[in-house]
N, C-alpha and C positions, 0 to 999 in steps of 0.2 A: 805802776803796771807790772802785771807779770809776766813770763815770757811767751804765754798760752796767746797773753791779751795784746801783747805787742805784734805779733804773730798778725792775729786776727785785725789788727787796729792797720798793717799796712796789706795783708790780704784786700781790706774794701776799699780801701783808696786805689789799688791797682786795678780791683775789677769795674771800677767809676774811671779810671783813666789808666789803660793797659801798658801806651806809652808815652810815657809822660817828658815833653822837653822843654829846654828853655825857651823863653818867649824872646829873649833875645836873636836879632836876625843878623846872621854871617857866611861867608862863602867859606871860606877856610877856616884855618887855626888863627894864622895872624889878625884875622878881622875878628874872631872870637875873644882875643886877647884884648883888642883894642877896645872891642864892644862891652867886656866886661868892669875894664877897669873906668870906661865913661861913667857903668852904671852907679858907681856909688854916689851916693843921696839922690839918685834921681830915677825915675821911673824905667823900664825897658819901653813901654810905648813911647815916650819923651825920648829914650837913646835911639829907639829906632827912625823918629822924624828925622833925627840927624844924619846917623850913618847912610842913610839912603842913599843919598847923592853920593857921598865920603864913599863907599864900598863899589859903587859904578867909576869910579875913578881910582881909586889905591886901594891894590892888592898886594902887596908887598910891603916889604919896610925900607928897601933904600926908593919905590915911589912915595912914601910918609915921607921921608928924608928929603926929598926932591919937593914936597906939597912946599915943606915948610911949616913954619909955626903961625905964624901970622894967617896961612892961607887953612890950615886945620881950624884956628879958631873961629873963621870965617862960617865952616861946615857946621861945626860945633856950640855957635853965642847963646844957641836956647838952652844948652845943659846946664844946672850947675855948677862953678868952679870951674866952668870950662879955662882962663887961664893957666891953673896949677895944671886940669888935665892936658891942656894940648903940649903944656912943656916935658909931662913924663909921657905923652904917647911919642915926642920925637925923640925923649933921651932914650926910650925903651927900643924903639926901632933902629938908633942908631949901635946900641949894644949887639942887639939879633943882628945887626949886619957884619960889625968887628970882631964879635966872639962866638957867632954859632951860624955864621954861613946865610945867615938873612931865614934860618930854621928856627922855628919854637921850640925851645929842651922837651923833654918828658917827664923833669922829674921837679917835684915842689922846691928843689934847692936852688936847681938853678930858674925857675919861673920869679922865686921872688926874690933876686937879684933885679929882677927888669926894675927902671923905675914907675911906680904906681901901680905896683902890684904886689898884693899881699897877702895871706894864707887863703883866704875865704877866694878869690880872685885865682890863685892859680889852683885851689883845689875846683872850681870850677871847669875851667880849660880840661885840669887832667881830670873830668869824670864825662864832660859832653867832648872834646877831642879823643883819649886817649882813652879809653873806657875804663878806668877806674874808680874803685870804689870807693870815693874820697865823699866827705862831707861838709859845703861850702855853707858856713851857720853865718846867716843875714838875718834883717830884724826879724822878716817872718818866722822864720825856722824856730828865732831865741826866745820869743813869745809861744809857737805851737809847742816846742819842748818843756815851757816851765809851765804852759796854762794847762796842759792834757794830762801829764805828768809821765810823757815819753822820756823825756832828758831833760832832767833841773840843772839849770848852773846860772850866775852869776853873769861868766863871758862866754862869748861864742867859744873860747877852744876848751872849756868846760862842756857847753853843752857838744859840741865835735866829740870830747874824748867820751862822753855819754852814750851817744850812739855809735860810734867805733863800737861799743862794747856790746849795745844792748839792740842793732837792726839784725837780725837774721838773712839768711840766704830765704830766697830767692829775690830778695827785695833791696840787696844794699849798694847797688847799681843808680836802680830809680828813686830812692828813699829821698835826698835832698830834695827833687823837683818836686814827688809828692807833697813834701813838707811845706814848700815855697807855694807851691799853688792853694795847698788849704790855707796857710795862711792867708795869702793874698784874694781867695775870694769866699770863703767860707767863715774862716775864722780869726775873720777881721779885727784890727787895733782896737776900735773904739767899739762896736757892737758885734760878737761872734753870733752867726746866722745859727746857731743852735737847733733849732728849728727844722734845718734842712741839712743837719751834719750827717753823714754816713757813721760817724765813731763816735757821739753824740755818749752813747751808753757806757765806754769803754772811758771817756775822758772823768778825770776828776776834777777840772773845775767848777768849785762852789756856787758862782751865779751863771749859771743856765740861764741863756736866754730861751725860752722852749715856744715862746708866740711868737710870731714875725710881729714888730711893732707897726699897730696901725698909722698910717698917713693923715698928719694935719689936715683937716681939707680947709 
């Protein structure tokens, strides 16, 4: 893509969705933190059945600390590896109590200190807490960067340093969400809706799906 086409390619994504957030649900920072690092391999709708209850009772981290672990995984048994996560959401919250006041840092060095938190995860936090202009590459993103031909790479901090280089202002704010929602309802893993893309003419993936597949009857 050029830089006319990249331009224009997040131009229509913002004018299809002006503000674009995470589908993830939290009160604060600390619960954004918590809620992020559930989501890995598993759905935000899935992280949200959970947290629900989990967020009407613990808001802080020395209350995580006080749940316990036993009593986290209790919130938590439909996720995923819930296990591995509830032992880095207590080791994490008991850091933010020891080493930074029961505060969430601001900056990606000390985020991925926490345990179960890792680039993608705290550039997250620091783009929807802290408004920076970070770019948190999950599968969606690694797939809309290499299928459109916004940012090729191999890994996420390939396609990250891709568009670090190659999002323009006024969009590099809301550019991850947009990325994550086309992916996730547009420009789907197994058949991209083609059909109904906004950026349809700008992407260069080879097989176009351009009909909506008709329904088995």
């Amino acid at each position: 893509m050029t830089n006319d086409q990249i331009f224009e390619f997040f131009r229509r994504l913002a004018e299809d969705n002006p503000s674009p957030e995470t589908e993830l649900e939290y009160g604060n920072c600390y619960q954004l933190v918590v809620a992020v690092a559930l989501s890995a391999q598993a759905t935000d709708v899935g992280v949200n059945k959970a947290t629900r209850a989990l967020f009407a009772e613990v808001t802080t981290p020395a209350q995580m600390i006080e749940l316990g672990e036993d009593g986290l995984k209790e919130h938590i048994k439909t996720i995923g590896l819930f296990n591995s996560k509830a032992k880095n959401v207590i080791a994490l919250s008991q850091l933010l109590v020891d080493e930074y006041g029961g505060e969430v840092p601001d900056t990606r060095e000390d985020l991925v200190r926490l345990p179960g938190v890792g680039r993608k995860t705290a550039n997250v936090v620091l783009n929807c807490w802290f408004g920076q202009e970070t770019f948190a590459v999950d599968t969606h993103i690694l797939r809309v960067g290499n299928r459109t031909g916004l940012a090729k790479g191999k890994t996420p901090e390939q396609v990250e340093a891709k568009l670090e280089k190659r999002v323009p202002q006024p969009f590099r704010l809301g550019a991850h969400h947009w990325l994550i929602l086309h992916g996730r309802y547009t420009c789907k893993a197994r058949t991209p809706e083609c059909w109904r893309c906004p950026v349809v003419d700008l992407c260069s993936y080879k097989k176009k799906v351009l009909e909506k597949p008709k329904r088995k009857s």
